[in-house]
N, C-alpha and C positions, 0 to 999 in steps of 0.2 A: 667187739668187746673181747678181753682179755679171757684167757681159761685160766681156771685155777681146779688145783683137785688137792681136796680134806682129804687127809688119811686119820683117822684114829676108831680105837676100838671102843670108845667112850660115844654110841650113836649120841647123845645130846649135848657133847662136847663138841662134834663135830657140825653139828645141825648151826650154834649157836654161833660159832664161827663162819658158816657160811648165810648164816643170816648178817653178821656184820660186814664183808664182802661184796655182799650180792649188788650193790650199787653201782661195784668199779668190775665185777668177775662175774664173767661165767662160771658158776662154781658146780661142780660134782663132788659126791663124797663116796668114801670107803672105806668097810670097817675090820679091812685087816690089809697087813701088807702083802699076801697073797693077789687079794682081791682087786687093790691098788696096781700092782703088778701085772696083770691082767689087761684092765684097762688102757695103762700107758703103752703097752706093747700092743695093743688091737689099735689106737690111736695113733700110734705110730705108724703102722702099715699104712694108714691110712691117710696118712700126712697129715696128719692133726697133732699138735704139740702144746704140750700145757704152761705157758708162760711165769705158772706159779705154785710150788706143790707145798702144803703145810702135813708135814708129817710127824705124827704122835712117834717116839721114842720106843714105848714099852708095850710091843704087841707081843699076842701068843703065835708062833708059827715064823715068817719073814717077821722082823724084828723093822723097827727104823732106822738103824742103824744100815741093816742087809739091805732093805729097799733102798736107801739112798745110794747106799753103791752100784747095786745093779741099777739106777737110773744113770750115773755118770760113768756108769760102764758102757752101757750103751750109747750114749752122745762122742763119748770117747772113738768107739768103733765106726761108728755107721755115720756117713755124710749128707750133711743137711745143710745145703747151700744157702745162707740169707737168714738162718734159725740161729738164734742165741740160745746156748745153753738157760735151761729153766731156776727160775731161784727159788733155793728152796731153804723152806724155814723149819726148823726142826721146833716141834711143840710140846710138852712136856708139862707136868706137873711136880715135877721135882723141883727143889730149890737149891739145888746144888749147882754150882758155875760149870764144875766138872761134868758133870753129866751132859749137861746140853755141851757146856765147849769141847768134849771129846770129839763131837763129831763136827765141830768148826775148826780144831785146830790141824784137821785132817784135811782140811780143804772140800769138805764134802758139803758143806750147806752154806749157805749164806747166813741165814740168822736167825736166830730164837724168839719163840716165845712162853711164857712161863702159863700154867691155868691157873686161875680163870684168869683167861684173856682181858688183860685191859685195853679198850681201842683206841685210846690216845697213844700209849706204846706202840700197838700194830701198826696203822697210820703215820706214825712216824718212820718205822721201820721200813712201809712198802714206800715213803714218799723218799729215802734215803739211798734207796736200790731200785727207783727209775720205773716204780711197778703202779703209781697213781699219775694219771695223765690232766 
């Protein structure tokens, strides 16, 4: 099964979304980019890679913005023969195109999602980017 790892600081935003996931993902959660950060670098060591990161926007401390770059900083750097970079969807509650697209038009995420999560949208989204089998 697929890994995926919740970032957000909203614990029941994150719970809810990996209740809708849990079907098709491994899911782990985290409730700050710190924390998140942590993780994928201990997993990493480890050669365990998360094939799907949904990350909250507006944390206190590593921001999602800063997480997602230090994640494709590192895929950048470090050789991982046969690993596809992770897609990752930036999650938000903002309703502003700009806000989530600042950090698509950067090349840094794959794609959005707005809260509260509709999962005919997410489904769509994971079945668009090769992540529902």
């Amino acid at each position: 099964m697929k890994k995926c790892l919740i970032v957000d600081d909203e614990i029941l935003c994150g719970e809810l979304l990996a209740h809708m996931l849990r079907n098709h993902f491994e899911c782990k959660t985290a409730t700050s980019g710190k924390e998140a950060w942590e993780i994928i670098e201990s997993s990493w060591h480890r050669g365990e890679f998360f094939e799907f990161i949904c990350c909250d926007l507006e944390m206190p401390g590593l921001s999602g913005h800063g997480l997602i770059r230090k994640i494709r900083s590192l895929e950048d750097t470090a050789c991982r023969p046969g690993v596809a970079a992770a897609k990752i969807f930036v999650v938000t509650a903002g309703t502003s195109v700009w806000e989530s697209g600042k950090t698509l038009l950067d090349e840094a995420a794959d794609g959005y999602i707005i809260k509260p999560c509709e999962p005919g949208h997410l489904f769509e989204q994971l079945q668009e980017h090769g992540l529902l089998e």
